[in-house]
LUMMITI-370100 format. One record per atom (N, C-alpha, C, O): residue in three letters; y negated, z negated, x. Coordinates in steps of 0.05 Angstrom, whole numbers, plus 32768, in hexadecimal, padded with zeros to 4 digits. Atoms other than C-alpha are relative to their C-alpha. Layout:
<rs>
ALAYZX/...
</rs>
This chain:
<rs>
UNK7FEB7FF47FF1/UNK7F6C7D868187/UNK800F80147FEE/UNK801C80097FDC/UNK7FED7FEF8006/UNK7F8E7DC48170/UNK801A80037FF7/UNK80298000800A/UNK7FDE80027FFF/UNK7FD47DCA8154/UNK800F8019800A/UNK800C80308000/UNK7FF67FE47FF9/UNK7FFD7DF88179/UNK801A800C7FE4/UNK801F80037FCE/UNK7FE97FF48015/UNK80387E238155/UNK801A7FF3800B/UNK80317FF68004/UNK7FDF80127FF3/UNK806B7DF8817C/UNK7FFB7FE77FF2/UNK80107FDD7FE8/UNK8005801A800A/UNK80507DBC8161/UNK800680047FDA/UNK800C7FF27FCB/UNK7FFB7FFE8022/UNK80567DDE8113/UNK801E80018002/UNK802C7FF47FF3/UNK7FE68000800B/UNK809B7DF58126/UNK80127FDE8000/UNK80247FD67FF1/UNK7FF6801C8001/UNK80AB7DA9813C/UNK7FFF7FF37FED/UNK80137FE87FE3/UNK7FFE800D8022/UNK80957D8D80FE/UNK800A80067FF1/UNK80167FF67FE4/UNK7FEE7FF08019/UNK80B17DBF80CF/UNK80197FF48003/UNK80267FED7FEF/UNK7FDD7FFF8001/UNK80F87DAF80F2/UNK80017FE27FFF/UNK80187FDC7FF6/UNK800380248007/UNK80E87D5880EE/UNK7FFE7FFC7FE3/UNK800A7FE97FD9/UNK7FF780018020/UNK80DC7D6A809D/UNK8019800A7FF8/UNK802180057FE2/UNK7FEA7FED800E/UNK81167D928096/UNK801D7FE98008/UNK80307FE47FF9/UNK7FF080127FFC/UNK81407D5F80B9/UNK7FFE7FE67FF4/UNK80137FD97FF7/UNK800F80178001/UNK811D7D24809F/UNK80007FF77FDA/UNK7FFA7FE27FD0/UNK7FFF8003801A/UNK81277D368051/UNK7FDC7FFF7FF5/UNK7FDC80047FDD/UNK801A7FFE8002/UNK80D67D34804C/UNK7FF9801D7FF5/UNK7FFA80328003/UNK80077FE38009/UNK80BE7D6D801E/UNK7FE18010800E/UNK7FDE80278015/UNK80137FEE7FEF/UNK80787D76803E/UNK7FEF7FE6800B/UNK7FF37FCF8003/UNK801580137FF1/UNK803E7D52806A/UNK7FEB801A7FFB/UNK7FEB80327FF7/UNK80267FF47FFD/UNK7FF17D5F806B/UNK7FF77FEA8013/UNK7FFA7FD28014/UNK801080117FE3/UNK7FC77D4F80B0/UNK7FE780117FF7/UNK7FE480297FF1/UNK801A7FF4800C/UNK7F807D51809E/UNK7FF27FF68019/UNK7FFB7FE28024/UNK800680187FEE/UNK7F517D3D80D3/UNK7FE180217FFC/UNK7FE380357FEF/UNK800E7FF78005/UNK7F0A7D5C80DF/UNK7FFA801D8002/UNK7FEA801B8015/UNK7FFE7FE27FFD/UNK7F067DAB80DE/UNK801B800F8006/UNK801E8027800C/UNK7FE27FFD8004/UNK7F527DA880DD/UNK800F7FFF7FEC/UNK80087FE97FE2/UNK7FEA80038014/UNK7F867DAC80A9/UNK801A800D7FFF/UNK801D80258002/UNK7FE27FFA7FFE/UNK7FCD7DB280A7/UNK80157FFC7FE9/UNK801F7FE67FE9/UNK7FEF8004800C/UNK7FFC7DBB8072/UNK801D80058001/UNK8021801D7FFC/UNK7FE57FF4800B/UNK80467DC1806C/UNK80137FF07FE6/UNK80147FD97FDC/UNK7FEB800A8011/UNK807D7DC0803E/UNK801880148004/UNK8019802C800C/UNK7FE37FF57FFF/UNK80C57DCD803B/UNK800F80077FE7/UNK80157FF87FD4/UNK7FF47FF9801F/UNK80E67DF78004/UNK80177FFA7FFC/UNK802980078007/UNK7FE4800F7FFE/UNK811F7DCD7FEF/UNK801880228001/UNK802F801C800A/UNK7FED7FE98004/UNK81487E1C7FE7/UNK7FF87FF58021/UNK800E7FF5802B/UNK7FFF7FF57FDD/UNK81377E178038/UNK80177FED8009/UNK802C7FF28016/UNK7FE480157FEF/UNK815B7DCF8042/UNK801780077FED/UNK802B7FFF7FF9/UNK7FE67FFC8009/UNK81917DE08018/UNK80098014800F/UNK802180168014/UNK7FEB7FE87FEB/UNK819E7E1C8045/UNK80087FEE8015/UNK801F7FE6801B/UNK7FF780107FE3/UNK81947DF48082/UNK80117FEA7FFB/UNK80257FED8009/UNK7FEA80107FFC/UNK81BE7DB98072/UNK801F800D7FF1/UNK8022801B7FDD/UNK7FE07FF38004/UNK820B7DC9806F/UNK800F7FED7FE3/UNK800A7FD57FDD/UNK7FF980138018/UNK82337DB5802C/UNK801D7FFF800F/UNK8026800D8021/UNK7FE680088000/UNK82767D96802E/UNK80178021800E/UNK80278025801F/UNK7FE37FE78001/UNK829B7DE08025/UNK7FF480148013/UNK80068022801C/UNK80097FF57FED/UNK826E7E068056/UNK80097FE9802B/UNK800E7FF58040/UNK7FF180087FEF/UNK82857DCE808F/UNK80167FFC8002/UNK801C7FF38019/UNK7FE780018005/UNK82C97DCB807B/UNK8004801B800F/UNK801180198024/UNK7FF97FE57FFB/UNK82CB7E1A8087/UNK7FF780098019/UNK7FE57FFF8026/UNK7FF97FFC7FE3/UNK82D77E3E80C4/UNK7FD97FFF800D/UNK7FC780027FFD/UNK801B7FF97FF7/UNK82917E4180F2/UNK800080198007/UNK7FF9801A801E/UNK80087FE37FF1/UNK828E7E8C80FF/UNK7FEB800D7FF3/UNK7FEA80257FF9/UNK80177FFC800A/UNK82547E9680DB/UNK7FE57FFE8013/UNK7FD77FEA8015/UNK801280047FE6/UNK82207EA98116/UNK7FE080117FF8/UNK7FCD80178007/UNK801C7FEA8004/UNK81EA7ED380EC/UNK7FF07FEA8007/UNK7FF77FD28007/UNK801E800D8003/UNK81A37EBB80F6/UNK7FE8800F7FEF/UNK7FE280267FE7/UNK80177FF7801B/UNK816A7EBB80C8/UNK7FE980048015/UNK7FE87FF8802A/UNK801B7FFD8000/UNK81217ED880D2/UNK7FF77FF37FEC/UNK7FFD7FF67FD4/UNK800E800F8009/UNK80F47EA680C0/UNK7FE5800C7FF9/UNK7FDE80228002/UNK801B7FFC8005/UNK80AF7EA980A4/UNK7FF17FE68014/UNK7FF77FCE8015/UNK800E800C7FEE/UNK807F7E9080D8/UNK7FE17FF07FEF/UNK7FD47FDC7FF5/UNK8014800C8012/UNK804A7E8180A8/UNK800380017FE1/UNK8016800D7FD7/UNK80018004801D/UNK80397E70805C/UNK7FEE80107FF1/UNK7FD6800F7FF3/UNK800A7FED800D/UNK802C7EA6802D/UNK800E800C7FE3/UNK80197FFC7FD3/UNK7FF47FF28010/UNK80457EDC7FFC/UNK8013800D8014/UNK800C8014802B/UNK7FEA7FF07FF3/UNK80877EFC8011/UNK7FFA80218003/UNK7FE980247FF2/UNK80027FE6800C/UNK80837F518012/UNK8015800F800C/UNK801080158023/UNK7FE37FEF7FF6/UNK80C77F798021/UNK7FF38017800A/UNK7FF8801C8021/UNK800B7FE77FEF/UNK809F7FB78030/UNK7FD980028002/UNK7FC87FF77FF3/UNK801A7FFA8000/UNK805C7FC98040/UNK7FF680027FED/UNK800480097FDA/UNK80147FFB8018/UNK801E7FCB800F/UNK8002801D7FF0/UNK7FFF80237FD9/UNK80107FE27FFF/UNK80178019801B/UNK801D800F7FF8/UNK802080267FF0/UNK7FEB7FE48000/UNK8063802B8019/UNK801A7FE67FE0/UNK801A7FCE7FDB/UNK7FEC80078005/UNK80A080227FEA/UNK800A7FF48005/UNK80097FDD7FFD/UNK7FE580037FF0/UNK80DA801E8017/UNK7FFC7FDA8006/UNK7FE67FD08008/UNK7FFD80177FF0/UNK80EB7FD5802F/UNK80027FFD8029/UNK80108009803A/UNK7FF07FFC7FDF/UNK80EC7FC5807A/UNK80197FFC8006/UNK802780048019/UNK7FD77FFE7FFC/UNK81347FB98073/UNK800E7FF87FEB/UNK80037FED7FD8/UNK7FF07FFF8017/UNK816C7FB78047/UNK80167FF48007/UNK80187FF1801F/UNK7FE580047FFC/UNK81B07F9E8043/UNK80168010800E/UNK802180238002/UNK7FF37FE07FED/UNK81DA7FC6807D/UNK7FF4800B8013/UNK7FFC801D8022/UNK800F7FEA7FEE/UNK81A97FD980A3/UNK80057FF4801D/UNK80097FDC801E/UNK800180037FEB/UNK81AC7FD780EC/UNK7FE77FF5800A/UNK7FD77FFB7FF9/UNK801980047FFE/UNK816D7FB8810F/UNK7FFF7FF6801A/UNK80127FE78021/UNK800480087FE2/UNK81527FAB8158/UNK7FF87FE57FF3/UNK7FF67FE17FDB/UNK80088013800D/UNK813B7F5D815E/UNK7FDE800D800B/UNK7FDA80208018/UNK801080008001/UNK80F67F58815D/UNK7FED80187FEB/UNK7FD5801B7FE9/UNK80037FF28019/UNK80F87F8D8120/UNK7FED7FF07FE8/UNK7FED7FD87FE6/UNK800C800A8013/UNK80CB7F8180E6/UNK80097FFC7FE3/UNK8004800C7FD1/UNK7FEE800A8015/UNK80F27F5F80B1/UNK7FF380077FDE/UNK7FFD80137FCB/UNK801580088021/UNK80B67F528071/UNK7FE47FFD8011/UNK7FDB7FFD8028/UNK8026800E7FF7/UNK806D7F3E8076/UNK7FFA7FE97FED/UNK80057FE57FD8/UNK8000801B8013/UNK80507EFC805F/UNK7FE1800C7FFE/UNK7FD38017800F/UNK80217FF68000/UNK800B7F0C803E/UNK7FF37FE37FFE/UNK7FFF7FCF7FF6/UNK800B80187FFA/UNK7FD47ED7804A/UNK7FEB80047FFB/UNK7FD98001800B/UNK802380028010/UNK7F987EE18019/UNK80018023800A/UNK801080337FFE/UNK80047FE37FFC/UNK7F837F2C8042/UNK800F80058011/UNK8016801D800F/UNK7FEE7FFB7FEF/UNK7FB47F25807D/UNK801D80067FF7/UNK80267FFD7FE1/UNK7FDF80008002/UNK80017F3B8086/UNK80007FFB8019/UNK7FF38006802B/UNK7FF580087FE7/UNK80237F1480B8/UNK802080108002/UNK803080137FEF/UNK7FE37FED7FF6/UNK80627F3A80D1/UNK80177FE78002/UNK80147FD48011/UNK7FE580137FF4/UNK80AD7F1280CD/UNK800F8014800E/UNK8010802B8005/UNK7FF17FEF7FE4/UNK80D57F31810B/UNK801C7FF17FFE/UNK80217FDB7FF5/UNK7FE38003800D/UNK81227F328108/UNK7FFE7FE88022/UNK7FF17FEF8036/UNK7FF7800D7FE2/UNK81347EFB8147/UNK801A800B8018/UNK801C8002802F/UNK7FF37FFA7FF8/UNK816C7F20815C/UNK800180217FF4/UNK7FF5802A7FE0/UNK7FF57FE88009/UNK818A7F68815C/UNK801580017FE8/UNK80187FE97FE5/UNK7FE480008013/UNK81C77F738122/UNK7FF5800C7FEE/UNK7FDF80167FEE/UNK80057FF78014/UNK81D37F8980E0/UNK7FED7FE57FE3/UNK7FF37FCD7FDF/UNK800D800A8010/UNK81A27F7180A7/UNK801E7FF97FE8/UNK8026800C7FDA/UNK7FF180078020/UNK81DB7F49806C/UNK7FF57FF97FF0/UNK80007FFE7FDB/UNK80168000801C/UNK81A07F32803C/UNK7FE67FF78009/UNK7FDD7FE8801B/UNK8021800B7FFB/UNK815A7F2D8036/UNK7FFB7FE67FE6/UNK7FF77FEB7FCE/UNK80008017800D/UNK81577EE58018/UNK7FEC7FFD7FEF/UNK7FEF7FF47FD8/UNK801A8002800D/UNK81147EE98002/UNK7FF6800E7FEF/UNK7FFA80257FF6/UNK80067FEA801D/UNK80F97F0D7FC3/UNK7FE180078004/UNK7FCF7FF9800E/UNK801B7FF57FF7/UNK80BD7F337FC9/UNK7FED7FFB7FE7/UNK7FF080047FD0/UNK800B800E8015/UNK80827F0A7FA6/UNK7FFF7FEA8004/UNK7FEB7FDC8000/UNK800880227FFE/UNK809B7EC57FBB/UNK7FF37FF6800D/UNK7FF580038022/UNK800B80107FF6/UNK80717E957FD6/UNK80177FF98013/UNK802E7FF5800B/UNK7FF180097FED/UNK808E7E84801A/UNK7FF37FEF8014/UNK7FDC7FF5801A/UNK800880127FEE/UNK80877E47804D/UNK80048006801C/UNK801C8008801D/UNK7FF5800C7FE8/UNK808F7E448095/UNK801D7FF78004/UNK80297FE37FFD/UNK7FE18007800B/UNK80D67E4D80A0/UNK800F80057FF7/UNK802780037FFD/UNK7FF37FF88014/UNK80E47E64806A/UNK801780138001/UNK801180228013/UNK7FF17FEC7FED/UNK81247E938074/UNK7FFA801E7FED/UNK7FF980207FD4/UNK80087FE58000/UNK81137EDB806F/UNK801580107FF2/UNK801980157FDA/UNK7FEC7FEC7FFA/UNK81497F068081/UNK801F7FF38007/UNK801C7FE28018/UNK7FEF80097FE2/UNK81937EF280A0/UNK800A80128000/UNK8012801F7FEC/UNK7FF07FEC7FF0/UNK81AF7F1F80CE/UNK80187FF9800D/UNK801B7FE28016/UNK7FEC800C7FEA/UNK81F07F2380F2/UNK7FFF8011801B/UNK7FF68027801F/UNK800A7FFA7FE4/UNK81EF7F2D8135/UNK800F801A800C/UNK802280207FFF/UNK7FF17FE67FF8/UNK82087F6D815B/UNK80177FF98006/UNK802880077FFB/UNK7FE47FFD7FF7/UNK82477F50817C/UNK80077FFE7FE4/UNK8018800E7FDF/UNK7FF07FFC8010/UNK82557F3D8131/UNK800280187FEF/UNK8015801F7FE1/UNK80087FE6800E/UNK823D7F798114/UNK801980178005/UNK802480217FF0/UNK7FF27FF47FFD/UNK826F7FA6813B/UNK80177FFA8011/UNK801B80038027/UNK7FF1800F7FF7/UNK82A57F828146/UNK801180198012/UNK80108030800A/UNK7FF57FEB7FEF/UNK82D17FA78185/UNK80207FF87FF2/UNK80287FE47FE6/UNK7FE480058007/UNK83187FB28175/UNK801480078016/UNK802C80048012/
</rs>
């Protein structure tokens, strides 16, 4: 039986909650690995002085959907797909994860402005992993 990508993201979020750094499902013409990069649960779990402090903190991260090499810009070009500041539709192309000859595309989840690209171009990245965080348009241009 097949593993779908709902079934990877379910597990990813049962390790990440769960303190479990990674599982392997092996079974016949199947294999499955993950692991969790402790920099990921230290984002995701909250410290003492981050829940103390106010919640208005609404950016969201672009994730890496699969496990690879990170790449801020294309093979062919310079430039980065985004920078610090930048404006961006969602479904924008954040980085690429390279995978042996493939680049898989990370896509922003929302519209807003890009505040850092978390990821360094070169690292080895998991499933999950956070990308990009953006803040979102209502925060982006706040009305006065």
């Amino acid at each position: 039986m097949p593993i779908e990508m709902t079934d990877v993201e379910r597990l990813a979020q049962i390790l990440e909650r769960s303190g479990v750094d990674a599982i392997e499902i092996e079974e016949p013409g199947l294999s499955l690995k993950l692991v969790v990069e402790k920099s990921a649960r230290m984002a995701a779990s909250p410290t003492p002085a981050a829940a103390a402090g106010p919640a208005t903190d609404h950016s969201v991260l672009a994730k890496a959907n699969v496990a690879g090499h990170f790449l801020a810009a294309h093979p062919w070009r310079d430039k980065p797909f985004v920078a610090p500041g930048q404006r961006i539709e969602a479904g924008a192309i954040v980085g690429l994860v390279k995978i042996g000859l493939l680049y898989a595309p990370i896509v922003a989840p929302a519209a807003g402005t890009v505040d850092a690209v978390i990821a360094e171009t070169g690292a080895t990245v998991g499933y999950g992993t956070p990308i990009a965080r953006i803040r979102p348009l209502a925060e982006s241009n706040p009305i006065n």
